[in-house]
N, C-alpha and C positions, 0 to 999 in steps of 0.2 A: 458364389457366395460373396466375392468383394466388390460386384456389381449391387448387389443387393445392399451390401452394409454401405455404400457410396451414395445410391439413395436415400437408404433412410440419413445419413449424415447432411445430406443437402436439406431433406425435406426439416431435421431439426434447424439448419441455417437458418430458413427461410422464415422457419418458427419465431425464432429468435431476435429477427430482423424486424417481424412483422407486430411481435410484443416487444418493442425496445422498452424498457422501462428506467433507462439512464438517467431520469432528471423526474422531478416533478410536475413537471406540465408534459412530459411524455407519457408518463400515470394518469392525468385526467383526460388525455386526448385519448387515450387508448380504453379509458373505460368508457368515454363518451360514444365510441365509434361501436363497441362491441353491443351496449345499449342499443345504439339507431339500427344497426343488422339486425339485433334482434327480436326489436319492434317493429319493423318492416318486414321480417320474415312472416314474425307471427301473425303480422295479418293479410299477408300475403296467402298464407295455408289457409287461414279461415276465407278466404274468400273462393279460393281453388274448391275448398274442402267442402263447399257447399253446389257443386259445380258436378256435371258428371265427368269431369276430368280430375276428379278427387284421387281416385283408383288410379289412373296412368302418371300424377303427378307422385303417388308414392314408389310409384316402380321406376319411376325414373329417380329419383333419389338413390333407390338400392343400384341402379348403375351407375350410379357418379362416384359410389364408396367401392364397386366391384373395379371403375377404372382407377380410383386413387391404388386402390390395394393391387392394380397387374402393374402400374407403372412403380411403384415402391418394389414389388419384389421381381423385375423388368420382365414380364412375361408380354414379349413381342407381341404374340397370337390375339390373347387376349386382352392386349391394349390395344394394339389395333381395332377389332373389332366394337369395343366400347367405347374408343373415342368417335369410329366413326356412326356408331348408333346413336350418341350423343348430338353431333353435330348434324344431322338429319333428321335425328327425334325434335329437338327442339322447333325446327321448321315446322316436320310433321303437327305438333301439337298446337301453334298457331293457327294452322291451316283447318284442321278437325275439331275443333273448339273455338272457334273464333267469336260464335254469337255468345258464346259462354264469357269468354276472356271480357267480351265488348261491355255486355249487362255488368259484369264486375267493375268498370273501370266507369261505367254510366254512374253506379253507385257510388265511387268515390266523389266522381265530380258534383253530384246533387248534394251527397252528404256536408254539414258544418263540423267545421278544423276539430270542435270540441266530441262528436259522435266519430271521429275516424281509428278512434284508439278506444273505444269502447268496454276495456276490461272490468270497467268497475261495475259491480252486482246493483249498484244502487242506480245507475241509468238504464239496464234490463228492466230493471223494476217500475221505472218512471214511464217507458214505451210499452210495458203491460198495464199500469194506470189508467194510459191516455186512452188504450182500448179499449179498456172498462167502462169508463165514463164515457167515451164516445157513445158505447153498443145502450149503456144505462139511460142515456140522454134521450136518444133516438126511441127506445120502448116505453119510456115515460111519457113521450109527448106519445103516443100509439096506443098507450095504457094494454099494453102489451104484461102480464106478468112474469117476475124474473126473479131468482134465488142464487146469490152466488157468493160460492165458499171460499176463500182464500186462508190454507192453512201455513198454520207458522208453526213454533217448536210443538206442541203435541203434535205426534203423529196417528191421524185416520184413516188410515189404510184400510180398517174393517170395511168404514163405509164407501170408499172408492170401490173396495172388491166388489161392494153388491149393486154398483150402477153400472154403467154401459160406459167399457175402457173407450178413452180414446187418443191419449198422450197428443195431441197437437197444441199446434202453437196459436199463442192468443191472438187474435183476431175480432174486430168489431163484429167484422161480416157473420163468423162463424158464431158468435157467443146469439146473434138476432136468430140467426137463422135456427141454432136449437130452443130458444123460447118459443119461436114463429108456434102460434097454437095448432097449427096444419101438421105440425112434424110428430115424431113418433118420440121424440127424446125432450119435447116441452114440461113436461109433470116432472116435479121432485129437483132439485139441484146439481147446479155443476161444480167441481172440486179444481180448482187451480194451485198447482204445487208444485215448487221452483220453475216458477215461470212459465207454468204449461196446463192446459185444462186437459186433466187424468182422466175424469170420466164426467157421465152425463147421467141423468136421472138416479142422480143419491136421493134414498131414504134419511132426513132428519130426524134425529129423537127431537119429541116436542116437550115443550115446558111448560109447564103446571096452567090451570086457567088463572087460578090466581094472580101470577106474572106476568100477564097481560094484560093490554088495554082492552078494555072491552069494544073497542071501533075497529081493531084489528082482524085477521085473519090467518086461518092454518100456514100461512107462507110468512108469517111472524113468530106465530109461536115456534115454527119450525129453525127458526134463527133465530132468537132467544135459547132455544133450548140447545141448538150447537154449540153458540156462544157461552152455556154453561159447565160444560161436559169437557169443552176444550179450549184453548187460547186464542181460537179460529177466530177471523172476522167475516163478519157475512154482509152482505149487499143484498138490500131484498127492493121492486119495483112492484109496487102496488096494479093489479089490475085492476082493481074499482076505478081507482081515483088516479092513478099514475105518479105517486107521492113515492119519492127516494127515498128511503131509510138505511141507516147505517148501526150496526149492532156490535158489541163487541162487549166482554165479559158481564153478560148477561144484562145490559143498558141502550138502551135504543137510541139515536138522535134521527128525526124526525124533518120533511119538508124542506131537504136538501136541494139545491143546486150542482149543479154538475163540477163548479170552477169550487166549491164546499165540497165536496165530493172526492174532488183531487187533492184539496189539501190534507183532507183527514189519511186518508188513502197512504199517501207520501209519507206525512209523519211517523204514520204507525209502523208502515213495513221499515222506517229507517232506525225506528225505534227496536223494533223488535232484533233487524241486524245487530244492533252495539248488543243489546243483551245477550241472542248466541256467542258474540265476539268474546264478553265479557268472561260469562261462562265457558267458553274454552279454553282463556287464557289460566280462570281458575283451576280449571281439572289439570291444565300441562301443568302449573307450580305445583298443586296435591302431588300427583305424578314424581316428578321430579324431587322432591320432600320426601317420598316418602323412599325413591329408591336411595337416593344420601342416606334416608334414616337404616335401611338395610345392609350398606355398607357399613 
């Protein structure tokens, strides 16, 4: 036992040592330092975590906490053991994931300073965009036609359940390939929802004839009529004519460009972020109101 309480009193030293907080510029160097670990960790896992060395990078964590906890409470056996699984695993895992580590580190170095830290929802958003408009660009000059949902606060989960799941990630290649009219998933719409196309061949409720132009076509009225029912934005490409259209509460804008295309795109989903934001912010003050008021 006073082996043990002697470790744990060193391992506080060390604590103590390592969080000085004597002065005030020992305070901002120490929050600055605890920031950059934890920036660099956290994209360190995401990039692991995408890896099939996801799995072995978690289990080696649970051994680095199994050897802090034998050396604190001085269990010889198994520190020995898990320091020397440590100092072999690490090799090991170079060695066995190496094409893996290497693609991750190719990625940093192609990536810009500004996409390295990636957390914010509204640069996911801008690289699902460019997707869009790529895949929209390419099947307009092909007059290829195309319907595509991007939902925001209503949720349409009916009509996802009644098209063909597919939860993947957005891709130009993938969005051509299910309009391609040879595939099996071309007819009816695809639903993209946080940042991922859920399913393929959705049913639209359509909207009234009246509501339409009469130069249009069921793959308009079919986005108008989304765009009524819900807050959704829809992307419709013309097979006649190859004409962009862009829809949104129940309003069409017409004979789009692609570099138009992305700005609408952009605004809207940054738009629609601040209002969830907003709206949250409301319900936590109600929340918070009203349990004061119950006190």
């Amino acid at each position: 036992m006073e082996s043990i309480s002697t470790n744990f009193m060193e391992l506080i030293r060390k604590l103590e040592q390592a969080f000085d907080i004597s002065s005030p510029e020992r305070v901002i160097l120490l929050i600055l330092d605890v920031a950059i670990v934890a920036v660099i960790a956290y994209y360190i896992y995401r990039l692991v975590v995408q890896t099939r060395a996801g799995q072995i990078f978690k289990g080696f964590l649970i051994i680095l906490l199994i050897q802090g906890l034998a050396r604190m409470l001085d269990l010889p056996i198994l520190t020995f053991i898990s320091e020397t699984f440590v100092i072999h695993g690490i090799t090991l895992i170079i060695v066995v994931f190496q094409p893996e580590l290497r693609s991750a580190l190719e990625k940093i170095g192609r990536k810009n300073i500004s996409l390295l830290f990636d957390f914010d929802d509204k640069l996911r958003d801008k690289q699902v965009v460019s997707e869009i408009v790529k895949a929209v660009e390419i099947m307009s000059l092909k007059k290829i036609g195309a319907l595509i949902v991007i939902e925001q606060s209503t949720k349409i989960n009916d009509i996802i359940r009644e098209g063909v799941d597919l939860s993947a990630k957005v891709s130009s290649e993938l969005i051509q390939t299910i309009f391609n009219p040879r595939t099996p998933l071309h007819d009816g719409a695809i639903i993209i929802k946080n940042n991922e196309i859920k399913a393929a061949k959705c049913v639209l409720p359509l909207a009234s004839e009246n509501m339409v132009p009469s130069d249009v076509g069921t793959r308009h009225r079919a986005a108008i009529g989304m765009s009524e029912v819900s807050d959704a934005i829809v992307i419709v490409v013309s097979e006649e004519t190859g004409i962009i259209s862009f829809v949104e509460d129940g309003k069409m804008k017409r004979n789009l460009t692609g570099d138009k295309l992305t700005s609408i795109l952009v605004r809207t989903l940054d738009n629609n972020r601040e209002r969830v934001s907003v709206a949250k912010a409301k319900e936590k003050l109600k929340l918070s109101r009203k349990d004061k008021h119950q006190e």
